[in-house]
C-alpha positions as CSV (number, residue, x, y, z in Angstrom):
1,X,123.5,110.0,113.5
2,X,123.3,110.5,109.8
3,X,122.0,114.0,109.4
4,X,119.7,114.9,106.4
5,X,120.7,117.1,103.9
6,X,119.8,121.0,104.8
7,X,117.8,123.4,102.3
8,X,121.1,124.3,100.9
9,X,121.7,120.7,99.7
10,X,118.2,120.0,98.0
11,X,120.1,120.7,94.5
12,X,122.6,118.2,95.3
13,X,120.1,115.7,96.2
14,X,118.0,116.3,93.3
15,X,120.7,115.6,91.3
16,X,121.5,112.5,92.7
17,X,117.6,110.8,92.8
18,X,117.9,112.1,89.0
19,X,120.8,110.4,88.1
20,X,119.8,107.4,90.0
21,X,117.1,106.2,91.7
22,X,113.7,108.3,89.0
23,X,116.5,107.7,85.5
24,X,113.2,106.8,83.6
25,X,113.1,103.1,82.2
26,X,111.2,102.3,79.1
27,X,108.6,100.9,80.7
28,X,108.6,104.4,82.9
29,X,108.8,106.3,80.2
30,X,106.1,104.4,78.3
31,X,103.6,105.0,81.1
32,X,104.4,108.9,81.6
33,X,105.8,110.5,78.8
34,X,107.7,113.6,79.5
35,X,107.2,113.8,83.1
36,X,110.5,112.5,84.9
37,X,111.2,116.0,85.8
38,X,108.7,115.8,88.3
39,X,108.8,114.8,92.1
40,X,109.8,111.0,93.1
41,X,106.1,109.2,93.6
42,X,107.2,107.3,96.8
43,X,104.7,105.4,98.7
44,X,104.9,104.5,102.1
45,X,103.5,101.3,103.7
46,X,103.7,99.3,107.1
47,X,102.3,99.3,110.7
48,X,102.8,101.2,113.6
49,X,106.2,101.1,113.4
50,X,106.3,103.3,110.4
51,X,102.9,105.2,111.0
52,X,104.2,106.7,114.4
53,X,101.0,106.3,116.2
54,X,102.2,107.3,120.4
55,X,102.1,110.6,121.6
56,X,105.6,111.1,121.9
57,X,106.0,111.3,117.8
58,X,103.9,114.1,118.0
59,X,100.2,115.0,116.7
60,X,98.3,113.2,113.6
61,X,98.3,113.7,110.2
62,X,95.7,114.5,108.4
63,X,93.0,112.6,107.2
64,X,92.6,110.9,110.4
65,X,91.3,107.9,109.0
66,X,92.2,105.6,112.6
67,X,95.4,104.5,111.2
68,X,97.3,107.2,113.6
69,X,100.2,108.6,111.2
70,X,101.9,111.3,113.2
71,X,104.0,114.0,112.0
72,X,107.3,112.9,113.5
73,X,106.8,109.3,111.9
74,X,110.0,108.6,109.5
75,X,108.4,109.3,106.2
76,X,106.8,112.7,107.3
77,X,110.0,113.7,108.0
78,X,111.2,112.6,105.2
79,X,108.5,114.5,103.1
80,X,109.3,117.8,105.0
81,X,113.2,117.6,104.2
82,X,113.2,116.8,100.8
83,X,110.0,118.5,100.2
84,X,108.9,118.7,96.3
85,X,111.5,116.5,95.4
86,X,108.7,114.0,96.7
87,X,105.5,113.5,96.3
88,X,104.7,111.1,99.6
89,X,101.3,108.9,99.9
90,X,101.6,107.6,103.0
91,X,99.3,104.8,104.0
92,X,100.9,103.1,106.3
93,X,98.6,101.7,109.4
94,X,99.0,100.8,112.9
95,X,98.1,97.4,113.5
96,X,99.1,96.5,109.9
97,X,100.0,93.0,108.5
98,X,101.5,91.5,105.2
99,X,98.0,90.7,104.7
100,X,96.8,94.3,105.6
101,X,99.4,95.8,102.8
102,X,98.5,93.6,99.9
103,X,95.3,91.7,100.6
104,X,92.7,92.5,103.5
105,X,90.5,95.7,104.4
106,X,92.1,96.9,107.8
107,X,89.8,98.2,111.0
108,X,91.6,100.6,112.5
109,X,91.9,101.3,116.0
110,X,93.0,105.3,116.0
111,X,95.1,106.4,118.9
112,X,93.4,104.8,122.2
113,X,93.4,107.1,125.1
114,X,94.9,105.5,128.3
115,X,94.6,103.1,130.3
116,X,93.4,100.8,127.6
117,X,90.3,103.4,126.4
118,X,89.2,104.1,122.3
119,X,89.9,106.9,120.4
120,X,87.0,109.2,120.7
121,X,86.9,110.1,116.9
122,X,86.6,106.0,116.2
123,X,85.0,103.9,115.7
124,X,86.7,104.2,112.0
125,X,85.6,102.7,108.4
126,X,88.1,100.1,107.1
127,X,90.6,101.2,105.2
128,X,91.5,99.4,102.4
129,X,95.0,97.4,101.2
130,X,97.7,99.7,101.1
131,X,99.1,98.2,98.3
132,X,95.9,100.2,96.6
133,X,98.3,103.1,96.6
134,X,101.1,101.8,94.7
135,X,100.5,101.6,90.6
136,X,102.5,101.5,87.9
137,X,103.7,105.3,87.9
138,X,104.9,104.5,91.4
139,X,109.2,105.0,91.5
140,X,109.7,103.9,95.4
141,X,107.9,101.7,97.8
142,X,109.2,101.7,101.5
143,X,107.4,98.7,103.6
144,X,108.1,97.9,107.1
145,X,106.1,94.9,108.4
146,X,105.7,91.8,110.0
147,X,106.0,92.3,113.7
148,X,102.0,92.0,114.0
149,X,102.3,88.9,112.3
150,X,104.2,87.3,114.4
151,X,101.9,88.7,117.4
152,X,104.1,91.2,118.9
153,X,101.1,93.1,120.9
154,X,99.3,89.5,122.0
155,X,103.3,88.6,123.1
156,X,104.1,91.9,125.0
157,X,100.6,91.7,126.8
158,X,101.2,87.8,128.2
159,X,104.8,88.9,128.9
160,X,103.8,91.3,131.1
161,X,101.2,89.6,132.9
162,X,102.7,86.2,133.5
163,X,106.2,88.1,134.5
164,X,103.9,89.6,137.1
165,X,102.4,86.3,138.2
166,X,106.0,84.7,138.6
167,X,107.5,88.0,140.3
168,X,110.2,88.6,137.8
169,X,111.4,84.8,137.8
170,X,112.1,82.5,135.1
171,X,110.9,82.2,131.3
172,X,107.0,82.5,131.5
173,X,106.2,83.8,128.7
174,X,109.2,81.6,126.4
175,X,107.4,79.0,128.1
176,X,104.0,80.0,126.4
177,X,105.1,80.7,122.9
178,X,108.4,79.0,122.2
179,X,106.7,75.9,120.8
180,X,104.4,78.3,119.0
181,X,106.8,80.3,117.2
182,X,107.7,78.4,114.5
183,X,104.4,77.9,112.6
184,X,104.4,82.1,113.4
185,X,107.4,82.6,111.3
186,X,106.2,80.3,108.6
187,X,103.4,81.8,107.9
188,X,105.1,85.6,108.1
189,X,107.5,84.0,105.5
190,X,104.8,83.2,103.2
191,X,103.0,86.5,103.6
192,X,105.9,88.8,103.3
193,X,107.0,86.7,99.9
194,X,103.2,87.3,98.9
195,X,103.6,90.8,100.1
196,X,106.9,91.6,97.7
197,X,105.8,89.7,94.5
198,X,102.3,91.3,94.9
199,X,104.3,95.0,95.1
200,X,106.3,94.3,92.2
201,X,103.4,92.9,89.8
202,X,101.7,96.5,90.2
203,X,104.6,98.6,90.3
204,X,107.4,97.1,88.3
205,X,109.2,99.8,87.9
206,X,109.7,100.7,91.6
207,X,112.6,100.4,93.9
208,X,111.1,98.4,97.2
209,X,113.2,99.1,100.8
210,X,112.4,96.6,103.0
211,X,112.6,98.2,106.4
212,X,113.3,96.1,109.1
213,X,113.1,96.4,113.0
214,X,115.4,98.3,115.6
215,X,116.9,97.0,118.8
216,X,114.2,97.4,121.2
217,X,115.9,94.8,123.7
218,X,119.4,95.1,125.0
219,X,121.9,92.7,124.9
220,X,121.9,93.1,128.2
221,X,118.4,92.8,129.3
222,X,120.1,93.0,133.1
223,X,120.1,96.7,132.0
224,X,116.3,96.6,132.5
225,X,114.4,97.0,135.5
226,X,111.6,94.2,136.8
227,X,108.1,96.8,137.5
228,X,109.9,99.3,135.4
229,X,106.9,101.2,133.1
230,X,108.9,103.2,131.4
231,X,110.5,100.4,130.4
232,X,109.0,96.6,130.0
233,X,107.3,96.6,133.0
234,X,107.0,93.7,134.7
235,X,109.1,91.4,131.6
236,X,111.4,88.4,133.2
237,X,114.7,88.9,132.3
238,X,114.9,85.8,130.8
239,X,111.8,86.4,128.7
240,X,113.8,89.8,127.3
241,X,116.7,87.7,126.3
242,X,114.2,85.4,124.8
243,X,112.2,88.1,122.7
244,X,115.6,89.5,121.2
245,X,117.2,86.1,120.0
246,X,113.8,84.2,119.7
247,X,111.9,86.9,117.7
248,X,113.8,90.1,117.3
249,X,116.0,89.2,115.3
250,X,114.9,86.3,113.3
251,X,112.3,88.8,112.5
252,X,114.9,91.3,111.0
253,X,116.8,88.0,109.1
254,X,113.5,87.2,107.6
255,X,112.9,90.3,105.9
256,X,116.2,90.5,104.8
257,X,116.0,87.4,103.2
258,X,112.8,87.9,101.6
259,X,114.1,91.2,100.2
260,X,117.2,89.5,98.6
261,X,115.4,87.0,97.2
262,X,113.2,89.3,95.8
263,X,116.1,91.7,94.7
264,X,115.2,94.5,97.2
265,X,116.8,96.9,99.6
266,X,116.7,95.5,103.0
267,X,117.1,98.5,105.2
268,X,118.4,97.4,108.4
269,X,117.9,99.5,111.7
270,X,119.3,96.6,114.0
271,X,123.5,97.8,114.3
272,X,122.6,101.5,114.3
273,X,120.3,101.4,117.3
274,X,122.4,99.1,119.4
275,X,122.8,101.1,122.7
276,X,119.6,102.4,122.4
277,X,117.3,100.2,123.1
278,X,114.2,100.6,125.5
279,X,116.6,99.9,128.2
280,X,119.4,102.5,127.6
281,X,119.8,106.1,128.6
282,X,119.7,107.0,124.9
283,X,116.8,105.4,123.8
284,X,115.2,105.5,121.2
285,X,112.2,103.7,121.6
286,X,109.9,104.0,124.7
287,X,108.5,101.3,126.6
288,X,105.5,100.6,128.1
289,X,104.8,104.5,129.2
290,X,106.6,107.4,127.5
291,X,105.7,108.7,130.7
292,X,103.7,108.6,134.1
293,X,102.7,111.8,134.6
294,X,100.8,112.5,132.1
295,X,100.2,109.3,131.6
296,X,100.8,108.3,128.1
297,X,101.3,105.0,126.7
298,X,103.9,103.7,124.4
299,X,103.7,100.3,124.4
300,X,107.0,99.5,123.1
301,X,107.2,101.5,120.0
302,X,110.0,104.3,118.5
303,X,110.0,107.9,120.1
304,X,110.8,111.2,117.7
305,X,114.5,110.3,118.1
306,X,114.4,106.6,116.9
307,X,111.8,108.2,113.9
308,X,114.6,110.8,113.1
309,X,117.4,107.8,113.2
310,X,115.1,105.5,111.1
311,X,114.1,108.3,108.3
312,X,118.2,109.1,108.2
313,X,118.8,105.5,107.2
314,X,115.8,105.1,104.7
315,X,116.8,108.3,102.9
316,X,120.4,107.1,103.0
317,X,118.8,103.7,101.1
318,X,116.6,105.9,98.7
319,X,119.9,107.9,97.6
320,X,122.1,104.5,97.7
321,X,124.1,105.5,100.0
């Protein structure tokens, strides 16, 4: 795992954002005069992937506005290692969108209480585009979207129930969706080109990662057990093979080639998190349960572990390593 670098090594790491990434450019220096000496202004958008939201990446920030940012999410660990070499606003959202970062109000939904109950602090106001955050004084934008897009909840949810239906048998849920998926990825396409140009019209002057997906689905999805909770429950194995070529990872190609085109980082989580999928030993994500007793739900998302691995690869990305 990439470590971070200790207290010891904020000096060095100063240095190098200095030398690098926050070097004023005219147009920086234009708009803040005399001020590159202070803290990156980083700004962190995306969807539950990025905001934490499950139990098992620890409590809530604060304000607890619904969009359930938890403290072992990868940018709040970020923000506690580098500390004032950063000054963090973190909007990211669970539930988010392309169209929730750079065009729509977004309900949120807070942290729901299992099985299937609301948050009792909700219901929540809408909170507005998170692209609201970013302006031109803004040096680094970190986005990590799409998934909700493409209808990665509505998907795990029919998964589930028609692998039930079929006992474990065949490709239900492909079945379903296949047909439907690629008018999905069309109009993800559009919305995350949208997304981009939309970032760098209002902050021109800032790097953009593109943070992509990790690899919640083995390669070998016999590695995953049919009725398994703590896994994908009652998935086919052929609809887990199905969600890692058929989504997964044209998912993580997409971005990627958005970000190119667009001149961006694309920071990809996919090779690093091989082994360590939902299914594996060592995972890094949880599945449908972190776990039964208590019961708390996961519903497929990154633990503290895949956070940590995820905020060592973005920082890496930040310091172009």
């Amino acid at each position: 795992m990439p470590s971070f670098p200790s207290r010891l090594a904020v000096a060095g790491t100063a240095a190098v954002l200095a030398a690098g990434l926050i070097t004023p450019t005219t147009a920086q220096a234009a708009t803040r005069p005399g001020d590159r000496a202070v803290a990156l202004r980083w700004t962190a958008l995306g969807d539950s992937y990025t905001a934490g939201v499950i139990e098992a990446t620890g409590d809530e920030t604060d304000p607890r506005d619904g969009c359930a940012r938890t403290v072992e999410s990868h940018p709040e660990i970020i923000r506690r290692d580098l500390g004032s070499l950063v000054d963090l606003r973190n909007v990211s959202c669970s539930g988010a969108t392309t169209d929730g970062v750079d065009v729509t109000a977004q309900a949120p939904l807070g942290r729901p209480l299992p099985p299937l109950g609301t948050d009792p602090n909700g219901p929540y106001p809408a909170v507005p585009p998170q692209i609201d955050a970013v302006d031109a004084a803004t040096d680094l934008v970190t986005v990590g979207v799409g998934g909700n897009d493409l209808g990665f909840a509505e998907i795990l949810k029919s998964c589930i129930e028609l692998g039930a239906v079929q006992l474990g048998q065949g490709t239900p849920c492909k079945d379903k969706f296949d047909a439907s998926l690629p008018d999905r990825f069309d109009r993800l396409r559009n919305g995350y080109d949208r997304m981009l140009t939309a970032l760098h019209a209002k902050a021109p002057s800032a790097k953009v990662l593109a943070v992509g997906y990790p690899h919640l689905v083995p390669e070998n999805a016999a590695l995953c057990q049919y009725g398994n909770l703590l896994q994908f429950g009652t998935f086919t194995a052929g609809d887990l093979g199905w969600a890692r070529t058929a989504l997964l990872e044209p998912l993580n190609a997409l971005i990627a080639g958005s970000a190119a085109a667009h001149g961006d980082t694309f920071v990809d989580l996919y090779p690093a998190s091989a082994g360590h999928s939902v299914c594996d030993a060592d995972h890094w994500l949880d599945g449908v349960l972190t776990s039964v007793l208590p019961l708390e739900y996961a519903v497929v998302h990154p633990n503290a572990t895949g956070q940590a691995h995820t905020a060592a690869l973005v920082e890496n990305a930040v310091l172009g390593r």
